[in-house]
C-alpha positions as CSV (number, residue, x, y, z in Angstrom):
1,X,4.0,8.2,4.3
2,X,5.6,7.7,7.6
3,X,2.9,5.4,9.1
4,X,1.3,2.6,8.4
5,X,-1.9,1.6,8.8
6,X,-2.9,5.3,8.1
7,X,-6.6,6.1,9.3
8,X,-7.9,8.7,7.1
9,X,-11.7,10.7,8.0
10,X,-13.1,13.4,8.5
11,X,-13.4,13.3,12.5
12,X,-10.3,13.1,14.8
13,X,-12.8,11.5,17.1
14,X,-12.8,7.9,15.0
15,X,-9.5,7.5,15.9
16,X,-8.7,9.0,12.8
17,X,-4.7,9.9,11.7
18,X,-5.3,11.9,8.3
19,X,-7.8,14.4,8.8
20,X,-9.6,16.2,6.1
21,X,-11.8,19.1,6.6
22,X,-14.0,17.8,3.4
23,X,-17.8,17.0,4.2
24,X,-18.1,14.3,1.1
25,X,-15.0,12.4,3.7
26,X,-16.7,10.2,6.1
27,X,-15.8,10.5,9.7
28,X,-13.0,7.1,9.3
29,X,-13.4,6.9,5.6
30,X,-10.3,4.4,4.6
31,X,-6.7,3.4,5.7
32,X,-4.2,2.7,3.6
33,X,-1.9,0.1,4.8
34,X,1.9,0.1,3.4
35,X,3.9,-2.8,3.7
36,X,8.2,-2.9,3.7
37,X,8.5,-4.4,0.6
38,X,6.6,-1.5,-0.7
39,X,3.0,-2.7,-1.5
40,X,0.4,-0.5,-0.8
41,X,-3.6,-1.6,0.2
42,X,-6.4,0.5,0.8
43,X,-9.7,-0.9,2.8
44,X,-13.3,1.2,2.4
45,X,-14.9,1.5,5.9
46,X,-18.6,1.5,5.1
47,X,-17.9,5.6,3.9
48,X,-20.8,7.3,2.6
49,X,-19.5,8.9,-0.3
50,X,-17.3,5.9,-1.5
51,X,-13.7,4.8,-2.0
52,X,-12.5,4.4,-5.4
53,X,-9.8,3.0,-7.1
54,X,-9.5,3.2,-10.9
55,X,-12.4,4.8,-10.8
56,X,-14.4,1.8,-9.3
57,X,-16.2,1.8,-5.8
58,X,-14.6,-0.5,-3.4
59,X,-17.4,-2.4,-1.1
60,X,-17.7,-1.9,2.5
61,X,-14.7,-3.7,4.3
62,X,-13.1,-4.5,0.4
63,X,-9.5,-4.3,0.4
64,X,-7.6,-3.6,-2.4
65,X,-3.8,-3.4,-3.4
66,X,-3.4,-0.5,-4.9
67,X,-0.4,-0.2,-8.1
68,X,2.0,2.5,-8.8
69,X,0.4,5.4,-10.7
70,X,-3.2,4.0,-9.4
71,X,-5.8,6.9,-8.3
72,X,-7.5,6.7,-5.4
73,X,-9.9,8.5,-4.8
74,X,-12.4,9.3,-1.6
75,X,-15.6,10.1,-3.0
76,X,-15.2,12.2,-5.9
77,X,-13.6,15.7,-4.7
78,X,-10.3,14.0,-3.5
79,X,-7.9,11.8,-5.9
80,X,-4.9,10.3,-5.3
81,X,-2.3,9.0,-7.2
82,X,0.4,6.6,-5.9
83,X,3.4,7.4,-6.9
84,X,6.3,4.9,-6.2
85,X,9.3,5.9,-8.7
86,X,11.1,2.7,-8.5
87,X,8.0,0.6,-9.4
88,X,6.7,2.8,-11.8
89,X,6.2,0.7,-15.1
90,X,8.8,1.3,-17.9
91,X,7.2,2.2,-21.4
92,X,9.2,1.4,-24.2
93,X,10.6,4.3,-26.8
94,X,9.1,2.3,-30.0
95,X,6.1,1.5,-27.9
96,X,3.3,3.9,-28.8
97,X,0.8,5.0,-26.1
98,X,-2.7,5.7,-26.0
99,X,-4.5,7.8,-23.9
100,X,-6.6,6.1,-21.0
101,X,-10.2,6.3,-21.3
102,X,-11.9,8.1,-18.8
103,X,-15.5,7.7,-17.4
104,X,-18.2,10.0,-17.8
105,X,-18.2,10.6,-13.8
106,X,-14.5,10.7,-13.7
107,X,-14.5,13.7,-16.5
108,X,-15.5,16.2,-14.4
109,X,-16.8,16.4,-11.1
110,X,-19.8,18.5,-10.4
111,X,-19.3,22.1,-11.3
112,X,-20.2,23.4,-7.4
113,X,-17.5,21.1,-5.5
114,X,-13.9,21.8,-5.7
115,X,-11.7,18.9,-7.0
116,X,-8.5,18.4,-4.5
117,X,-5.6,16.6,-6.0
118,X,-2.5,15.1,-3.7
119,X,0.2,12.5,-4.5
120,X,0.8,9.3,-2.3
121,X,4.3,9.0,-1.8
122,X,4.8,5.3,0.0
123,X,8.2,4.4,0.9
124,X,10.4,2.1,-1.1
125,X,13.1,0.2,-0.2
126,X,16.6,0.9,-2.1
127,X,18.1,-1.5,-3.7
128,X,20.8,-3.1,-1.7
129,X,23.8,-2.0,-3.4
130,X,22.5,1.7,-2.3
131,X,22.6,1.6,1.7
């Protein structure tokens, strides 16, 4: 992402940065704000179809930090997944993992609307021995 706050809708007219041509995206659905340090919020604006993060619907106005490999997702034809490789968490070798459960709404969406899937990339800052 190259700009933050980042207005994201479905009209140009709100004022909106990220347009998508989706009729489930309210006309200024969310903005995702990312910060220098590298943390990343997202803040529902009252959108019809809902804001979700981990699969949970953000209230109107909430705002929410959202975690490397988080989905976000605006209603329930677009997901997003923040992906931030230098704050990813670290799973141990010897560590065993188990799969994450999944909601019955998150399973599948509904057979007649396309499901659109993109990756949040949001800056990081090096560490300092790399500049």
């Amino acid at each position: 992402m190259h700009k933050s706050p980042l207005k994201i809708g479905g009209s140009r007219e709100a004022g909106v940065d990220l347009v998508l041509n989706l009729p489930q995206v309210s006309g200024h659905h969310a903005t995702i704000q990312v910060y220098p340090a590298g943390s990343v919020f997202v803040t529902d604006h009252g959108s019809t179809n809902g804001t979700y993060v981990g699969g949970r619907r953000l209230a109107s106005g909430e705002r929410v930090e959202l975690l490397p490999g988080d989905v976000l997702s605006l209603s329930q034809q677009l997901h997003l997944r923040l992906v931030q490789p230098s704050r990813m968490p670290t799973v141990s070798p010897t560590q065993p993992t188990a799969p994450a459960p999944v909601s019955p709404q998150a399973a599948a969406p509904p057979p007649s609307a396309p499901v659109h899937k993109q990756t949040i990339i949001a800056p990081v800052k090096p560490p300092r021995g790399d500049r």
